[in-house]
C-alpha positions, -999 to +999 in steps of 0.1 A: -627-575-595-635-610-577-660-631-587-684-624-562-678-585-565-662-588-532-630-558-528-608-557-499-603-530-469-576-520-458-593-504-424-552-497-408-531-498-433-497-485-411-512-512-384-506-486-359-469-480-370-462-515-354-429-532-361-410-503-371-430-498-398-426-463-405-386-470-400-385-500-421-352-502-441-366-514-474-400-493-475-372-466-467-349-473-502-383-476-523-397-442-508-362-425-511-361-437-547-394-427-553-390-393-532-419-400-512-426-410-478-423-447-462-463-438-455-471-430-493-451-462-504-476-485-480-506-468-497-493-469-533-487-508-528-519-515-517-538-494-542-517-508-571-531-543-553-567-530-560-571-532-520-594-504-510-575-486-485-591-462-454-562-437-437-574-419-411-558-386-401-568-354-383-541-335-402-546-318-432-511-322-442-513-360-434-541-359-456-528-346-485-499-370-481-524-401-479-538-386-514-504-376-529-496-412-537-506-414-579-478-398-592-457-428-595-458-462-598-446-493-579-422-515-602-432-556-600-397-560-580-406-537-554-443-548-548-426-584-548-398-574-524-425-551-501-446-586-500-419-605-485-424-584-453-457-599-448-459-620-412-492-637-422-504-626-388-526-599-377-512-573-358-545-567-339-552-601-331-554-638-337-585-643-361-579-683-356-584-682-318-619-695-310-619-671-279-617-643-301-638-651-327-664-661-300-658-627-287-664-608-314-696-629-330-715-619-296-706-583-296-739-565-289-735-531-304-753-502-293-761-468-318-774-436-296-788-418-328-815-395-327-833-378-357-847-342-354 
């Protein structure tokens, strides 16, 4: 755990199944060798990376999937090569563009909540 007791999200970890991910030729091999899906190989790597991950799904069987992911193990060589994918970009959007940032920093958010 960091210092400051700080853990990581991982809020969309498929990013939306951008850039192929769910047809990606290496998180293919490692899921075929570990019999598991490309979708349970992006889960196990970031669990194994004590990154707290949030999956959403509607379907059940999606949902067992997202859980079914603690019966194997990632080796250092395959968390190593699945890092190299990494584009050190967002796939949502640039957090260095001062538009952005401004953008979100003066989002006024608005909660319709009533109590009975």
């Amino acid at each position: 755990m960091p210092s400051k007791q700080v853990m990581v999200e991982a809020w969309a970890p498929f990013a939306e199944g951008k850039n192929d991910l769910f047809s990606n030729i290496l998180l293919r091999k490692i899921a075929d060798k570990h019999h598991k899906l490309i979708a349970q190989i992006v889960l196990r790597w970031l669990t194994q990376r004590n990154i707290i991950v949030v999956a959403k799904s509607v379907k059940p069987e999606r949902m067992a999937q997202n859980l079914d992911i603690f019966d194997f193990k990632l080796t250092h060589q395959e968390l190593a090569e699945i890092e190299t994918l990494d584009t050190n970009s967002s796939q949502f959007f640039n957090h260095a563009d001062p538009d952005m940032i401004k953008w979100m920093a003066n989002r006024e958010i608005s909660y319709d909540v009533t109590f009975d």
